[in-house]
Wavefront OBJ file of the C-alpha trace (Angstrom):
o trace
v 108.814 11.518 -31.095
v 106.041 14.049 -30.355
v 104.049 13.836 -27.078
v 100.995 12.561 -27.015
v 99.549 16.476 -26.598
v 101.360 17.454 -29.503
v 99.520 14.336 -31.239
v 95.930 15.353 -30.111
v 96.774 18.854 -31.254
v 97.621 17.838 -34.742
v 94.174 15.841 -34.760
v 92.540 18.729 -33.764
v 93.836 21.201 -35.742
v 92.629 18.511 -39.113
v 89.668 17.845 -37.578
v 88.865 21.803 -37.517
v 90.229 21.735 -41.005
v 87.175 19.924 -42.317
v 84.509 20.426 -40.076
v 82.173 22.079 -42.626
v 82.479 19.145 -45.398
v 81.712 16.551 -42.765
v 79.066 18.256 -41.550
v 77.130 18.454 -45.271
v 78.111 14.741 -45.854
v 76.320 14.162 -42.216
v 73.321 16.476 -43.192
v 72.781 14.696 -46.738
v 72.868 11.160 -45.459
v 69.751 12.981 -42.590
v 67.668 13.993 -46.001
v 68.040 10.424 -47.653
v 67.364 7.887 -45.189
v 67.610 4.272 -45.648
v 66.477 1.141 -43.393
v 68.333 -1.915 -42.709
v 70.108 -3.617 -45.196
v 68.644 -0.979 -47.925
v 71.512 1.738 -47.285
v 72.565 1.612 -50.933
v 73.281 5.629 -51.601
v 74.603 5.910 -47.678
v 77.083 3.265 -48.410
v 78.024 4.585 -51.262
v 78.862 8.468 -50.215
v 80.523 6.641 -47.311
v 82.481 4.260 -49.828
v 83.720 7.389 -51.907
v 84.910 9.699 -49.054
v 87.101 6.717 -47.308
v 88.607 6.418 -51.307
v 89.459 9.663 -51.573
v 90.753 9.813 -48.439
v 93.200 7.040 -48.806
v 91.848 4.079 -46.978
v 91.888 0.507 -48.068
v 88.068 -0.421 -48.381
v 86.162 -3.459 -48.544
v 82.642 -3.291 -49.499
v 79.564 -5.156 -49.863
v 79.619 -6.429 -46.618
v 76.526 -7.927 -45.372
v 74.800 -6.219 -48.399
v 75.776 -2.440 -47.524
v 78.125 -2.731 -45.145
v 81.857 -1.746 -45.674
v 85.239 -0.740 -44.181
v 87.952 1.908 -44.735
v 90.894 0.487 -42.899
v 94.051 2.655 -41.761
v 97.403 0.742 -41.558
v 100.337 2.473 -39.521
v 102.700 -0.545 -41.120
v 103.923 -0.723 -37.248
v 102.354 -4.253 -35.182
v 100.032 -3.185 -32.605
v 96.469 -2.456 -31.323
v 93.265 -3.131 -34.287
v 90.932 -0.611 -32.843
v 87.694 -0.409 -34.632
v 85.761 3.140 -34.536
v 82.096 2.007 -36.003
v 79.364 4.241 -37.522
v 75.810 2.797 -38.308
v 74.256 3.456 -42.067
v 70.839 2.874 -41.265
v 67.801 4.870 -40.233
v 63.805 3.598 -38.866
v 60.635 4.033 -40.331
v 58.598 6.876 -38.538
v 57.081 8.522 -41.439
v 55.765 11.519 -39.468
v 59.768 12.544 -38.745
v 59.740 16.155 -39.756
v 63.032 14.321 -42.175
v 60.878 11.246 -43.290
v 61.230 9.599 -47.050
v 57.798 10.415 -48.429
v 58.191 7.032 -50.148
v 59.314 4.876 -47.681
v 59.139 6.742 -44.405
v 62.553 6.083 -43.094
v 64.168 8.616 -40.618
v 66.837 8.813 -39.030
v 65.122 9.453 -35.703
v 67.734 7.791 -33.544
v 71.017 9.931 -35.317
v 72.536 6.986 -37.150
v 73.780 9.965 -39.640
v 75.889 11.706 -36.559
v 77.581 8.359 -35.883
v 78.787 8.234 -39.441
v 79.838 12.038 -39.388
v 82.206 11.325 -36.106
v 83.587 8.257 -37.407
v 84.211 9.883 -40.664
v 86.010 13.463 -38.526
v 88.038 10.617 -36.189
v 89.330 9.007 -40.068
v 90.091 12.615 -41.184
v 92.153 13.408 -37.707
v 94.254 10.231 -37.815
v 95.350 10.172 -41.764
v 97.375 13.007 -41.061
v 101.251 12.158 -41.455
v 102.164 14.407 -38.519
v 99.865 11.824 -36.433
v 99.440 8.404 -38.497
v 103.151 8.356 -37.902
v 103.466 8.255 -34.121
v 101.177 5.358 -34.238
v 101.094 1.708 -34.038
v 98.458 -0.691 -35.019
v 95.440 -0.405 -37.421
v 92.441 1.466 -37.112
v 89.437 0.078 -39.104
v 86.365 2.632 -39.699
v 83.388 0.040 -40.354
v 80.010 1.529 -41.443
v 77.512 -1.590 -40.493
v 74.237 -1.581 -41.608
v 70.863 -2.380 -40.094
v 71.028 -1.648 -36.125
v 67.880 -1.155 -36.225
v 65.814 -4.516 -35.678
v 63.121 -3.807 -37.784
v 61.202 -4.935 -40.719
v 61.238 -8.375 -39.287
v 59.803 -10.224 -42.386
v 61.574 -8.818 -44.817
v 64.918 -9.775 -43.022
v 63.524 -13.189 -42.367
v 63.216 -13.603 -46.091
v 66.959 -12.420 -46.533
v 68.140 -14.973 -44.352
v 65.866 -17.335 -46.273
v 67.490 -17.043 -49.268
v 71.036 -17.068 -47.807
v 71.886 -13.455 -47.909
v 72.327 -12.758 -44.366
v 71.941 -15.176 -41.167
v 71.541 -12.817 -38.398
v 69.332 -9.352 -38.527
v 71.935 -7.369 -37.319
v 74.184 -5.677 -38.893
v 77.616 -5.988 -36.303
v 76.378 -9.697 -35.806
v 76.760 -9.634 -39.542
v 79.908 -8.353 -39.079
v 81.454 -10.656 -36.356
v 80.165 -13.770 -38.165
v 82.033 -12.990 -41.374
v 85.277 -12.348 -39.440
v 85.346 -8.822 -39.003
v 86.389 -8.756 -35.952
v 88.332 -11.694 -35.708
v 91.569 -9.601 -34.987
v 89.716 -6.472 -33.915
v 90.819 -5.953 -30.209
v 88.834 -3.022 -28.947
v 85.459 -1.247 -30.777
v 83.932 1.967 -29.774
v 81.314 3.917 -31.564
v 79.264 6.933 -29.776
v 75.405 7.294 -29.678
v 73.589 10.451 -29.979
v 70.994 10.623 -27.114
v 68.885 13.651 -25.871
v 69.209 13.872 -22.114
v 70.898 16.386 -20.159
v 71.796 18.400 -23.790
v 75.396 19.584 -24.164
v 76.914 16.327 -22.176
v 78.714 12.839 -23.004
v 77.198 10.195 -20.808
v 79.870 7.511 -20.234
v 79.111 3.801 -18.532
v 75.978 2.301 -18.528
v 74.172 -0.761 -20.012
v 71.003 -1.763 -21.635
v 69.073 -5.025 -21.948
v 69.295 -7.590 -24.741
v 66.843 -9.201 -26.600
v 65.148 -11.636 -28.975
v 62.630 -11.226 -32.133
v 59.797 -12.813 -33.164
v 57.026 -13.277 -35.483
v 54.378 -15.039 -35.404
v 51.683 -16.352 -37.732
v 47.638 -17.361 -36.960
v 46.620 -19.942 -39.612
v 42.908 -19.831 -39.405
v 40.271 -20.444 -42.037
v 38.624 -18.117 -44.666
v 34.479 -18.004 -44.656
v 32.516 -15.538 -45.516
v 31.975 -12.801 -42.071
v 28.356 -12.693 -42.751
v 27.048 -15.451 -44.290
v 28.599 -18.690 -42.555
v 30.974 -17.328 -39.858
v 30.706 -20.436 -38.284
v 32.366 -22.575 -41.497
v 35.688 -19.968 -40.799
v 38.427 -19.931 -38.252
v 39.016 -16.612 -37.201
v 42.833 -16.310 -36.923
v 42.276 -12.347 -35.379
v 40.445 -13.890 -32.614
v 43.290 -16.425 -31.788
v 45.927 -13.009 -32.115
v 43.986 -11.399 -30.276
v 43.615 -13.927 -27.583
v 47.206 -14.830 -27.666
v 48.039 -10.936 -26.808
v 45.333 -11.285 -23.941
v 47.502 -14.038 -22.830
v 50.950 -11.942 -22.652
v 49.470 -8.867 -20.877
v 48.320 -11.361 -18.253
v 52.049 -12.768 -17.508
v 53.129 -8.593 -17.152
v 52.814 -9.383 -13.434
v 55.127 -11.988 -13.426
v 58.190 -10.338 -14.581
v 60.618 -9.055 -12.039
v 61.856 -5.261 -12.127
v 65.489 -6.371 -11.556
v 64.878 -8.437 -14.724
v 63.953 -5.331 -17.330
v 61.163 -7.061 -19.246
v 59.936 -5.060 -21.886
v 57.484 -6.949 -24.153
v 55.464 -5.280 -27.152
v 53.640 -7.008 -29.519
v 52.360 -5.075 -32.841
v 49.531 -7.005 -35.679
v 51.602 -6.302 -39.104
v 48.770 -8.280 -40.920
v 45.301 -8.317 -39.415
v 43.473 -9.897 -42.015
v 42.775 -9.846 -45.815
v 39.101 -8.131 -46.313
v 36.693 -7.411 -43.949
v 33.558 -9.112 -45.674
v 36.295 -12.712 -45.028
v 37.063 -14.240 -41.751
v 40.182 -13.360 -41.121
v 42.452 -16.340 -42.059
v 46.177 -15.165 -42.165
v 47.214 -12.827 -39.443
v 50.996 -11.446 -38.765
v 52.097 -10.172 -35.578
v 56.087 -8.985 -34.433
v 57.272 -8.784 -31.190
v 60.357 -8.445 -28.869
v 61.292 -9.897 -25.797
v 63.668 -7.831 -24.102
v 65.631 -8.122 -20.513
v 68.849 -7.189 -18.612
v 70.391 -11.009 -18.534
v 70.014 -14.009 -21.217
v 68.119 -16.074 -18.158
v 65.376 -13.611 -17.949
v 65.133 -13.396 -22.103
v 64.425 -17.050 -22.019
v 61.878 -17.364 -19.141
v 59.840 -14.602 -20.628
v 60.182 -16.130 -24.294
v 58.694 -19.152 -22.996
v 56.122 -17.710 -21.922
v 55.161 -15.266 -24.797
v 54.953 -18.682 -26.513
v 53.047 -20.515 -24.236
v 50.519 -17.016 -24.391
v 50.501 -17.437 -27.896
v 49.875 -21.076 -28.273
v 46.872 -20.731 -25.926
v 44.918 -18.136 -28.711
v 45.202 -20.726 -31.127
v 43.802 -23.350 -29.344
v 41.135 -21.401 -28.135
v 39.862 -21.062 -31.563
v 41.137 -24.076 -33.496
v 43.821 -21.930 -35.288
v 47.361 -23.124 -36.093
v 50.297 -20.703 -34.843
v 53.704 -20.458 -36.500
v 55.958 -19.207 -34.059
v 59.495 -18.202 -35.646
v 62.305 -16.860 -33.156
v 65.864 -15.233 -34.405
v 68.590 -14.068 -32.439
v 68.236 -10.445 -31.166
v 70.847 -8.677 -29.288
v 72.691 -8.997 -26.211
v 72.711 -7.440 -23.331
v 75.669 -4.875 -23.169
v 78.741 -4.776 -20.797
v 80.704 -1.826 -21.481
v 84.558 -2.163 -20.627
v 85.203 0.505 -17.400
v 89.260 0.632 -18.049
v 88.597 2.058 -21.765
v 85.676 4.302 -20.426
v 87.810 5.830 -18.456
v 90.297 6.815 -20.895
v 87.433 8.229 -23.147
v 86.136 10.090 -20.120
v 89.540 12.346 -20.072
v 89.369 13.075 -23.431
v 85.659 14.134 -23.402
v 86.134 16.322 -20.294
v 88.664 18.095 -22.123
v 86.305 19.165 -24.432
v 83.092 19.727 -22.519
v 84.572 20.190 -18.651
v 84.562 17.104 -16.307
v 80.805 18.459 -14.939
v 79.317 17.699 -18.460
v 80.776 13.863 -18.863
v 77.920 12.021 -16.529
v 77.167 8.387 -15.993
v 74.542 7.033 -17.510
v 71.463 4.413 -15.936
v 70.738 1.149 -16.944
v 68.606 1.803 -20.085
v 65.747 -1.060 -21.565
v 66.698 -0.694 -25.103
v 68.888 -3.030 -26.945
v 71.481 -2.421 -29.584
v 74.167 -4.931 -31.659
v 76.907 -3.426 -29.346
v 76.076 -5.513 -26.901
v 77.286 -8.420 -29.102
v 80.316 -6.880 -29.756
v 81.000 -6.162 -25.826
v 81.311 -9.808 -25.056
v 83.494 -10.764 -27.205
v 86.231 -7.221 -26.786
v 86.373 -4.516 -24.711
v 83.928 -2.030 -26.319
v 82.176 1.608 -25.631
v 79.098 3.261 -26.903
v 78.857 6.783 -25.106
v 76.221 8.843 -25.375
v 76.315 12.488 -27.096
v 73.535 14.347 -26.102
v 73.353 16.701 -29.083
v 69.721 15.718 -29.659
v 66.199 16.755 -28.935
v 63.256 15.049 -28.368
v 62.470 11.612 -28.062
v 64.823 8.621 -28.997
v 62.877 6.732 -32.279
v 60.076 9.632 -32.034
v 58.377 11.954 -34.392
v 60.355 15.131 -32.616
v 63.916 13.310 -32.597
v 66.507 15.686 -33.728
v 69.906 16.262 -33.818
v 70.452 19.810 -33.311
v 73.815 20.466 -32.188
v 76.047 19.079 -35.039
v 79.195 20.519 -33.564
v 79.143 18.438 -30.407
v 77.187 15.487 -32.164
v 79.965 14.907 -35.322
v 82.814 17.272 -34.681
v 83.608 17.162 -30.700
v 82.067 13.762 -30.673
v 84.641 12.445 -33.296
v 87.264 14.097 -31.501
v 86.626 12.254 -27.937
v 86.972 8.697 -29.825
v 90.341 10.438 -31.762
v 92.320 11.565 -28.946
v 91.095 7.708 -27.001
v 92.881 5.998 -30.337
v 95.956 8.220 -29.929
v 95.844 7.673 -26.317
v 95.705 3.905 -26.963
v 97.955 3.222 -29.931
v 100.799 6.072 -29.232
v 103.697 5.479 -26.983
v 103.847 2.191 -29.161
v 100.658 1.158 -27.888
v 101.132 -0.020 -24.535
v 97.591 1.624 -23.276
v 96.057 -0.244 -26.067
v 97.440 -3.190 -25.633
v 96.651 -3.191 -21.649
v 93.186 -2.539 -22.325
v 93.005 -5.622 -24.965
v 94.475 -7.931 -22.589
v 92.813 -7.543 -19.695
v 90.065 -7.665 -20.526
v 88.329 -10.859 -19.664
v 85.904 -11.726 -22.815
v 82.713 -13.495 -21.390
v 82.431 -15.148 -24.785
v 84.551 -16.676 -27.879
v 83.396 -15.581 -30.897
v 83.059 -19.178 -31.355
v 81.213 -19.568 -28.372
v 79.188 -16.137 -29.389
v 77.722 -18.000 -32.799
v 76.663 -20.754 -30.913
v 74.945 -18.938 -28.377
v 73.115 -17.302 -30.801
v 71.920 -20.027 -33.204
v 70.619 -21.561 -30.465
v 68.576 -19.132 -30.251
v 66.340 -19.728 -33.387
v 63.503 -21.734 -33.269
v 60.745 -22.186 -36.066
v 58.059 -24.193 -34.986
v 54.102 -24.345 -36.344
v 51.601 -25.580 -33.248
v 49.008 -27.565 -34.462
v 45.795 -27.475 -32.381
l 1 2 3 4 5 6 7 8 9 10 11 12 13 14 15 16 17 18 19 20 21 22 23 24 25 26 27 28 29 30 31 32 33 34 35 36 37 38 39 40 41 42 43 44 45 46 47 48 49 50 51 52 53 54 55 56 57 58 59 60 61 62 63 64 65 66 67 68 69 70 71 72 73 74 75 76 77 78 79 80 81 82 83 84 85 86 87 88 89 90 91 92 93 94 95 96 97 98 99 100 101 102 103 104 105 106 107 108 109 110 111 112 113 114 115 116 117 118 119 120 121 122 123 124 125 126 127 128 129 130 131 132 133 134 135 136 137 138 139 140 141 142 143 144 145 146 147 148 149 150 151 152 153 154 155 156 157 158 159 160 161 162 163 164 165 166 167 168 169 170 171 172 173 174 175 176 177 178 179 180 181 182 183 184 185 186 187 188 189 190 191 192 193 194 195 196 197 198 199 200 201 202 203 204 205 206 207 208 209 210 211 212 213 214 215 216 217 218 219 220 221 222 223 224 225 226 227 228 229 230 231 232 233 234 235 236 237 238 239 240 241 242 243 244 245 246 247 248 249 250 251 252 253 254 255 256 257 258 259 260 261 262 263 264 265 266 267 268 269 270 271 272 273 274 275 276 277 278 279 280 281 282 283 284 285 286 287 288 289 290 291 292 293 294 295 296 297 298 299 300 301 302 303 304 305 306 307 308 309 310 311 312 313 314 315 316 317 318 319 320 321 322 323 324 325 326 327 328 329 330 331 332 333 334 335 336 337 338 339 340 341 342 343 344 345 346 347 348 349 350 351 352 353 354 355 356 357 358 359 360 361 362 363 364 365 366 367 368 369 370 371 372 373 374 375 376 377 378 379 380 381 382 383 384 385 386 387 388 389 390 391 392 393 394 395 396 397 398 399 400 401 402 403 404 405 406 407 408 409 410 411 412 413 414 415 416 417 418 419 420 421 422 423 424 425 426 427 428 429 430 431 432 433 434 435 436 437 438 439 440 441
């Protein structure tokens, strides 16, 4: 039986082997960009290189989403190793779709690149063979939680329930027998490092409609019901709470108008706004939800407007499992030194990870192979060496560490670790957080 050295050796050596192709796959999927739940031609290039590569896929989940699964035939450890297809809209990106503006200005296409260079290190006989266990390589879609309405109407018609694309995932069984998950996030602090540890807030959606009435602006204003006003009034109203949220909490709140009206010579009589209520802890999501909505409620009935107030699950916060941290922090130090592995802050965004964290023991390091700023105009993977190659190799030599030896590291890691939720318990949770409710004034 070879040693576990001689196994992350072999990886290596197939990793190297390919670097170049995985790189241009990575590079193409940067120049075509696709938001949530629209990732047709990323799904696709994904879908052909796990074929040709040997690995038993199943597509068309949660409209783009799919997985290449590798089966060692021996019982043990289902690690998952996850790379997300979709990009955002920021069509200023210097890499923007002139059509659609979607870029990938957060470096979904570097996640796909490592998980596709850890699939291309573990096929190999001389290391598939030492293992136990499966290893499924899912590409989800939309992590992003944008493009609010035109999700809503997906789950509408019944294609989706959640907006997420790993709540997607979880709710159509994915991970029912998935025992540990770990994907790896390009970020752009403190370049050339992997920042391990961490956590980041949760969160909650929601958009809202002002039902006013139509008049004409200049003629008989006073026949209309200005439902602007009543936004506008009802964002008045959350700026005032700001005060009231504590710091230990994490509140981040910010409203944007997505329809302010239909002609300016009308009173405005149909408005659209989107928002997110973000915190550190599910108590602190739910106190400030309550009172975005009471904030919201009062703009209507200062004007005599009706407000449709529609809530869907976000994401929770995450809780990143120390035990398997630890394990990936050896195996990034040998690539980078131990001085360039550093622990990351508390951090106020929100991703689906966090959903998958409470129900197994999951990781989402942090490559910083980037520049600029996260979901900006300047964000840019620059470094694709450390962002696909020696970022894919960091999650390899964890899954040899965890499923050689006849997976006893794996195995300890799945069973301690104590799962704040069921993923029973997880769908509830999250159902119950969707409200639709119109306020009549």
């Amino acid at each position: 039986m070879a040693t576990q050295a001689t196994l992350k050796n072999n990886f290596i050596t197939a990793t190297n082997s390919r670097a170049g192709e995985i790189e241009r796959i990575t590079r193409d999927i940067l120049k075509h960009p696709e938001s949530g739940y629209k990732e047709v031609r990323t799904s696709q290039i994904v879908d052909e290189w796990f074929r040709a590569n040997g690995l038993a896929v199943k597509n068309g989940i949660a409209k783009t989403g799919l997985v290449g699964v590798l089966d060692t035939g021996v019982p043990g450890p289902h690690v998952a190793v996850i790379g997300e297809l979709d990009s955002l809209v920021v069509p200023d990106h210097k890499h923007a779709d002139a059509k659609t503006g979607a870029a990938h200005a957060c470096g979904h296409h570097a996640q796909i690149g490592a998980m596709l260079t850890v699939a291309n290190g573990l096929i190999k006989d001389d290391v598939k063979h030492a293992l136990v266990g499966k290893i499924s390589f899912m590409a989800v879609p939309a992590e992003e939680y944008i493009e609010l309405e035109f999700r809503e109407l997906l789950r509408e018609s019944g294609e989706i329930e959640f907006f997420g694309g790993k709540q997607e995932f979880i709710r159509l069984g994915l991970f029912d027998d998935v025992d540990i998950a770990m994907l790896t996030h390009t970020g752009a602090d403190s370049f050339g490092t992997f920042g391990i540890h961490g956590s980041s807030n949760g969160m909650i959606g929601k958009t809202i409609q002002y039902i006013g009435k139509a008049s004409h602006a200049g003629g008989s204003p006073h026949l209309g019901v200005n439902a602007l006003n009543s936004a506008l009034l009802g964002l008045s109203g959350i700026h005032a709470q700001r005060d009231t949220f504590r710091d230990s909490d994490t509140v981040r709140v910010h409203p944007i108008i997505t329809k302010g009206g239909a002609s300016v010579n009308s009173v405005p009589s149909d408005v659209h706004l989107e928002t997110y209520v973000r915190a550190s802890n599910i108590p602190a999501i739910l106190s400030t939800a309550e009172k975005i909505d009471r904030a919201l409620r009062a703009g209507a009935l200062a004007t005599g407007a009706q407000v449709r107030i529609i809530t869907n699950p976000g994401y929770l916060p995450t809780k990143y499992d120390r035990s398997l941290t630890e394990i990936y922090r050896h195996n990034a130090a040998s690539l980078v030194g131990d001085d360039n592995v550093i622990p990351r802050n508390h951090g106020t965004g929100c991703s689906d990870i966090g959903d998958v964290s409470h129900i197994i023991p999951t990781i989402q390091p942090t490559v910083n192979a980037a520049t600029g700023e996260g979901h900006g105009v300047d964000y840019v993977v620059t470094n694709y060496e450390l962002a696909v190659l020696k970022s894919g190799k960091a999650m390899g030599m964890t899954i040899i560490d965890l499923l050689a030896d006849h997976g006893r590291l794996g195995t300890r890691v799945a069973t301690s670790f104590n799962a704040p939720m069921t993923i029973n318990s997880y769908l509830a949770r999250m159902r119950a957080f969707r409200s639709d409710i119109t306020y009549e004034t």
